[in-house]
C-alpha positions in Angstrom: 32.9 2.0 9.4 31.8 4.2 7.1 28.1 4.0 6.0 27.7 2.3 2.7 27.1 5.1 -0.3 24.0 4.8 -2.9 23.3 6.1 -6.6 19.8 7.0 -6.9 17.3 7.6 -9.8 13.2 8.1 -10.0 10.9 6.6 -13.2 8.2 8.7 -13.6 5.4 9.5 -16.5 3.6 13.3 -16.3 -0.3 12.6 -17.5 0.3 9.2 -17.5 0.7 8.8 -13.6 3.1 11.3 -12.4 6.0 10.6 -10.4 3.2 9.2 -7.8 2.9 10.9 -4.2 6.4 12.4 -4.3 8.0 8.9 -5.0 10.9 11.4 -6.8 12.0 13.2 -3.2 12.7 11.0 -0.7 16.5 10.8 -1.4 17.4 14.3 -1.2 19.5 15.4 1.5 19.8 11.6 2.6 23.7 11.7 3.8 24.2 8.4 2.2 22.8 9.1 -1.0 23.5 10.4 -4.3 21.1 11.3 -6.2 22.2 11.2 -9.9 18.9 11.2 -12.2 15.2 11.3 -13.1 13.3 10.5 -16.1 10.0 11.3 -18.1 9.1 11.4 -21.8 7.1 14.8 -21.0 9.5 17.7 -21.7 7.9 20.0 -19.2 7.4 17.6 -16.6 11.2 16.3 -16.8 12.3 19.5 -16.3 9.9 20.2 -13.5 10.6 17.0 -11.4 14.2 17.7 -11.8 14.2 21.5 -10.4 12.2 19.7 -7.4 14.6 16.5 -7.3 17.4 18.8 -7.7 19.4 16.1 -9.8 22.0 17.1 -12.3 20.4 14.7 -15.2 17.5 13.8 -16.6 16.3 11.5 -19.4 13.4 11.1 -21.6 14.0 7.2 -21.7 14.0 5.3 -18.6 16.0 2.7 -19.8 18.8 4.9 -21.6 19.0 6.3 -17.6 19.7 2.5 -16.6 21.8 1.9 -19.1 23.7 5.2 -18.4 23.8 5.6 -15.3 25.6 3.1 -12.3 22.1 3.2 -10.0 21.6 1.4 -6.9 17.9 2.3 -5.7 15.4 3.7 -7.8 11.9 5.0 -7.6 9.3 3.7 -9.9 6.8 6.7 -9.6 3.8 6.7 -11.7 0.3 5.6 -10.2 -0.5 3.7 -13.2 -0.4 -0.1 -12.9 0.5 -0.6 -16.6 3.8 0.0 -16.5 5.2 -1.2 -13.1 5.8 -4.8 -14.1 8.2 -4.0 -17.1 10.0 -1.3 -14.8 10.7 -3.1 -11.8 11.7 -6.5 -13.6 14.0 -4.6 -15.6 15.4 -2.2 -12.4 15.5 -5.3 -10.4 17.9 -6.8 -13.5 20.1 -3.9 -13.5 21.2 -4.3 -10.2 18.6 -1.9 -8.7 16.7 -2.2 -5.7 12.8 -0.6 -5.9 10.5 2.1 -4.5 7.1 1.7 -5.8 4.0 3.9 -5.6 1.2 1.4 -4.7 -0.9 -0.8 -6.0 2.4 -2.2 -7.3 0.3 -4.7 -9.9 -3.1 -4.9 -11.4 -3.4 -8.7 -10.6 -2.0 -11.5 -8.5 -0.1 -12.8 -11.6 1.8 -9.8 -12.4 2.2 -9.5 -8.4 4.1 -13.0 -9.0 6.6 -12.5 -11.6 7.6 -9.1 -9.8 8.6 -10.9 -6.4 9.7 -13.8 -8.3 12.2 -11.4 -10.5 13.3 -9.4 -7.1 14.5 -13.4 -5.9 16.3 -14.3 -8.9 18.2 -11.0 -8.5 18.6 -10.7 -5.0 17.4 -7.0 -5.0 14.6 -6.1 -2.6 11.5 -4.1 -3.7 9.7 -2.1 -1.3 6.1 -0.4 -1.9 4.6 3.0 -0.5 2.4 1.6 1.4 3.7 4.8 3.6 1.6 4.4 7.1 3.6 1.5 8.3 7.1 3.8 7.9 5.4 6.4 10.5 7.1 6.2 13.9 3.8 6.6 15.8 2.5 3.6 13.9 5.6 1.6 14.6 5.2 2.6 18.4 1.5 1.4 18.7 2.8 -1.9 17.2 5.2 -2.2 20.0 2.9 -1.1 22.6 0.2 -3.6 21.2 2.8 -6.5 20.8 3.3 -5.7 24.8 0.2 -5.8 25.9 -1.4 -2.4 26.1 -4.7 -3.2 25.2 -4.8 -6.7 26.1 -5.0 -9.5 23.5 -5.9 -8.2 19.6 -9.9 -10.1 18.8 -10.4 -7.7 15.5 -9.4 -4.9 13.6 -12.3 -2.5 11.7 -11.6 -1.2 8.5 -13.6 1.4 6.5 -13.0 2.7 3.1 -12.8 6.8 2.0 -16.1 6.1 1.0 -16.3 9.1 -1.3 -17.0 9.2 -5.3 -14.9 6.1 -5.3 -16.1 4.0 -2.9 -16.6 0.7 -3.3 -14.2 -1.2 -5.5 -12.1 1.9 -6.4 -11.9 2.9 -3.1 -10.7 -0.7 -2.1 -8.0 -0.8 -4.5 -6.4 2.8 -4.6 -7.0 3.0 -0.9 -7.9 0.4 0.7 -4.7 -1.1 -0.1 -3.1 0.7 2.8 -5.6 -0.6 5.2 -5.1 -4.2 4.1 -1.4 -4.1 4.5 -1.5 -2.3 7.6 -3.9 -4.8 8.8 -1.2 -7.6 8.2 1.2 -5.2 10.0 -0.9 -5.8 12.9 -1.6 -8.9 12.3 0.2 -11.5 10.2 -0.7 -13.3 7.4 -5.0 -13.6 7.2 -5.9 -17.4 6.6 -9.3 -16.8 4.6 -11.8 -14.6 3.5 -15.5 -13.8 1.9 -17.1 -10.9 0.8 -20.0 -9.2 -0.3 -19.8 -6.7 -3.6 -22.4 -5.2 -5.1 -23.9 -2.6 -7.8 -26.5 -0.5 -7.3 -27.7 -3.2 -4.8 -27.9 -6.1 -7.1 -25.0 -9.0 -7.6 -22.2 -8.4 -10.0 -22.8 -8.5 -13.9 -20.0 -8.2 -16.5 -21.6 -4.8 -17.5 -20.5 -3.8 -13.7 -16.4 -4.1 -14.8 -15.0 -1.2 -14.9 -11.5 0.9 -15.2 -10.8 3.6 -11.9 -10.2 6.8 -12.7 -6.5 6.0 -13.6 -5.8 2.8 -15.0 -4.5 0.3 -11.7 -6.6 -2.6 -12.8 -10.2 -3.7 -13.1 -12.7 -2.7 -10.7 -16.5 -3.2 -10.1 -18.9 -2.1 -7.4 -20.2 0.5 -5.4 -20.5 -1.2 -2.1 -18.1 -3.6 -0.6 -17.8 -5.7 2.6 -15.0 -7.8 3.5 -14.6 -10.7 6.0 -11.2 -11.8 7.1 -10.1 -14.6 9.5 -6.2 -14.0 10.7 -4.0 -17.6 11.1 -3.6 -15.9 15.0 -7.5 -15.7 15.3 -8.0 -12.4 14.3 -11.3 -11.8 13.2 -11.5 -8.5 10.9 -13.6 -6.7 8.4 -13.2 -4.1 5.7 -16.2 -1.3 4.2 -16.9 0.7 1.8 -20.1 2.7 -0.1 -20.1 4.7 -2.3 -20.9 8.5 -2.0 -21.2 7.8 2.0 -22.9 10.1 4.5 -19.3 9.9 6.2 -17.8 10.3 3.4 -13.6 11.2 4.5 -14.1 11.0 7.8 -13.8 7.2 9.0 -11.3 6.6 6.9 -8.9 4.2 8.5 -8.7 1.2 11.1 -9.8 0.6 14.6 -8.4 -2.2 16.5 -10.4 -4.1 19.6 -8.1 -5.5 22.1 -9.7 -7.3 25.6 -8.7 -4.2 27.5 -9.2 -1.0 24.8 -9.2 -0.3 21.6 -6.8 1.9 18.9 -7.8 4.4 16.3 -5.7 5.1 13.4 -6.6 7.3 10.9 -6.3 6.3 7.0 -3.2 7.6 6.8 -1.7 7.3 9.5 -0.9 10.2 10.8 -3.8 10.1 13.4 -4.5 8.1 16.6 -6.3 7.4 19.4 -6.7 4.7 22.6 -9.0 3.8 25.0 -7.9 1.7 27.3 -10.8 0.8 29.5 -13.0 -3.3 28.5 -16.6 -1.7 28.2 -18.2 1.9 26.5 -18.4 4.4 29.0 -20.5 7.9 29.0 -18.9 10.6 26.5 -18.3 12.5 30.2 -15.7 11.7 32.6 -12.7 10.4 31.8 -13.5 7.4 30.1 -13.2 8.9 26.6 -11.3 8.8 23.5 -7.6 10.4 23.8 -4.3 10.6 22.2 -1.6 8.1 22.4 1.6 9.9 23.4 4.5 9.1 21.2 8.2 10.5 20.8 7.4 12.0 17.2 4.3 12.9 15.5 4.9 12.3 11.2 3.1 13.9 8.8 2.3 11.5 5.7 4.1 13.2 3.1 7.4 13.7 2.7 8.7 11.4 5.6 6.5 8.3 5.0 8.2 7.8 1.9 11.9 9.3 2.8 11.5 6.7 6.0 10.4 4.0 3.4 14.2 4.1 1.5 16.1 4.3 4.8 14.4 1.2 5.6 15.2 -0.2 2.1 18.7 0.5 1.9 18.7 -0.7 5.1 17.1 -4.4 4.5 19.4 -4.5 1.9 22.1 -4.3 3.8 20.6 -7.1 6.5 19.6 -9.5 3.9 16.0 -9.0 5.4 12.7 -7.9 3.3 11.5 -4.1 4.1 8.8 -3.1 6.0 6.5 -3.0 3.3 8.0 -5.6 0.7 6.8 -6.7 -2.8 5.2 -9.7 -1.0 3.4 -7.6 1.2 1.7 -5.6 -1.0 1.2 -8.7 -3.2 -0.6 -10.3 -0.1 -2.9 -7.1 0.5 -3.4 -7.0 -3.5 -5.1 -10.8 -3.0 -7.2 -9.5 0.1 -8.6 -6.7 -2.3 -9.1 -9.5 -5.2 -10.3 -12.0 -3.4 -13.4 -10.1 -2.4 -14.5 -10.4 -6.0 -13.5 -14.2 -5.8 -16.3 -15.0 -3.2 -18.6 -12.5 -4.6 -18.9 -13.9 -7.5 -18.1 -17.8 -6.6 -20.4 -17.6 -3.5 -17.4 -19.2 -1.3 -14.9 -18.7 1.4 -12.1 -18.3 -0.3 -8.2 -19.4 1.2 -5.6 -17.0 1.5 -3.2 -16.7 -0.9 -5.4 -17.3 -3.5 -4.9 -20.5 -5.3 -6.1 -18.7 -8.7 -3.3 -16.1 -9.4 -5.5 -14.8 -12.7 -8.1 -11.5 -11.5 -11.3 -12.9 -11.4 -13.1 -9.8 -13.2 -11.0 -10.7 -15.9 -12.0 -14.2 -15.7 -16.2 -12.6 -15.8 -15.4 -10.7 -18.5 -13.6 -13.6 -20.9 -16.9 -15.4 -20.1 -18.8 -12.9 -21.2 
């Protein structure tokens, strides 16, 4: 049987998030695939995004493309929160199934109607939550789900930790290591936190936009503490302008026999497979898993994200990273300002769906 074909378009806004990381070229070349269309009010950067898409149309109007054009999947590109509700409802509407460049929402709320719209119109959403797509990451899954390292007891976490860090870093990038951390796993069960500013609690004159708009943000240090339903334990960091600053960005997880290192991205990682430290000498060090394939990030994180779309589509079965995923690592970044400023453990999901910096600041 032949393999089913698919029309595809890409959303995206120059200077008002871009077509994201590349959300506007995983489709070309894919042999099931035609890729009809792009869109952007900017003149220069329609023009620009099509010459790289290499799509015969483009639009100012996103919605005159829907309307146009007969699309099957479609990329919502731009970084900026503010627009992905309205796009994705609407794509979902029209038939579409959805790409999104991460955060997908600025809130758990927004979070909801998206996944609830995706139901009601049986179209499935995926976000680029690209790490999870990588084969090597998909290989240390299996070799962990087989034993390699013994049982999983935690997983490490640690922010960029560079201008942004703290609460920007935990929502532009962090969000990666939260949903890889469900990846690895499951669903966690609760969580507290401790978020600060300049070393002193939380204060309405601490909220703050990032440096594009994905929702509010406060803090310049953060610490997470997550409890997994399997017994996980797990915790997530960041500080601001940090000595290490780019260099432990990613996620270590301790197994009864060895532990893995996975760099931010990805794209990076290590095993050792011995229970206790061991000198830096000898061979009881730090080396690299072998795998089949080594991924860079760009360029096949997301192209693997739409095969893997078009695919769940076709099973009836939610992608890798799904709309619900990345609304579940959304609540572990927004819950840390829950407990912060309740002073609680908090369950997971969160039983309050509004952002609770927006909740500090309609107090006043």
């Amino acid at each position: 049987m032949a393999p089913k074909q698919y029309r595809a378009a890409a959303i995206g806004r120059t200077g008002q998030g871009n077509f994201g990381h590349g959300m506007h070229l995983p489709y070309k070349d894919l042999p099931n695939v035609d890729y009809v269309a792009i869109s952007d009010p900017d003149e220069a950067g329609r023009k620009k995004a099509q010459a790289e898409a290499g799509v015969p149309r483009s639009y100012a109007d996103w919605q005159e493309m829907l309307q146009k054009e007969k699309i099957d999947v479609i990329s919502v590109g731009p970084r900026w929160v503010d627009c992905h509700e309205e796009m994705i409802v609407a794509c979902v509407n029209a038939g579409c199934h959805v790409y999104c460049e991460k955060p997908m929402a600025a809130n758990p709320e927004s979070a909801d109607r998206i996944v609830a719209a995706a139901d009601k119109a049986n179209r499935k959403v995926a976000v680029a939550h690209q790490g999870v797509y990588l084969a090597q990451i998909q290989e240390v899954k299996q070799q962990i789900e087989a034993g390699r390292i013994g049982k999983v007891l935690g997983m490490v976490a640690t922010g960029k930790q560079d201008r942004r860090g703290g609460g920007e870093d935990m929502l532009v990038l962090g969000t990666h290591l939260f949903n890889m951390m469900r990846y690895f796993a499951g669903d966690p069960d609760w969580m507290t936190a401790r978020v600060t500013a300049n070393g002193r609690e939380l204060g309405v004159g601490d909220i703050r936009e990032a440096g594009e708009p994905v929702g509010p943000i406060a803090g310049d240090w953060c610490e997470s503490f997550f409890s997994f339903k399997n017994g996980v334990r797990a915790t997530y960091s960041s500080q601001m302008n940090h000595p290490g600053a780019n260099k432990c960005y990613g996620l270590e997880i301790h197994g009864e026999n060895g532990r893995v290192a996975i760099s931010g991205n990805g794209v990076d990682v290590a095993i050792r497979e011995d229970p206790v430290w061991a000198p830096w000498s000898g061979d009881h060090q730090w080396h690299p898993m072998q795998f089949k394939q080594v991924e860079p990030l760009q360029g096949p994180g997301n192209r693997n994200a739409v095969i893997d779309l078009l695919k769940a589509a076709e099973e009836n079965r939610e992608p890798v990273s799904s709309a619900s995923a990345a609304r579940a690592a959304l609540e572990m970044i927004v819950g840390a300002y829950e407990a912060q400023l309740t002073g609680k453990r908090v369950s997971l999901p969160l039983l309050e769906r509004t952002h609770p910096l927006d909740r500090l600041r309609a107090r006043g």
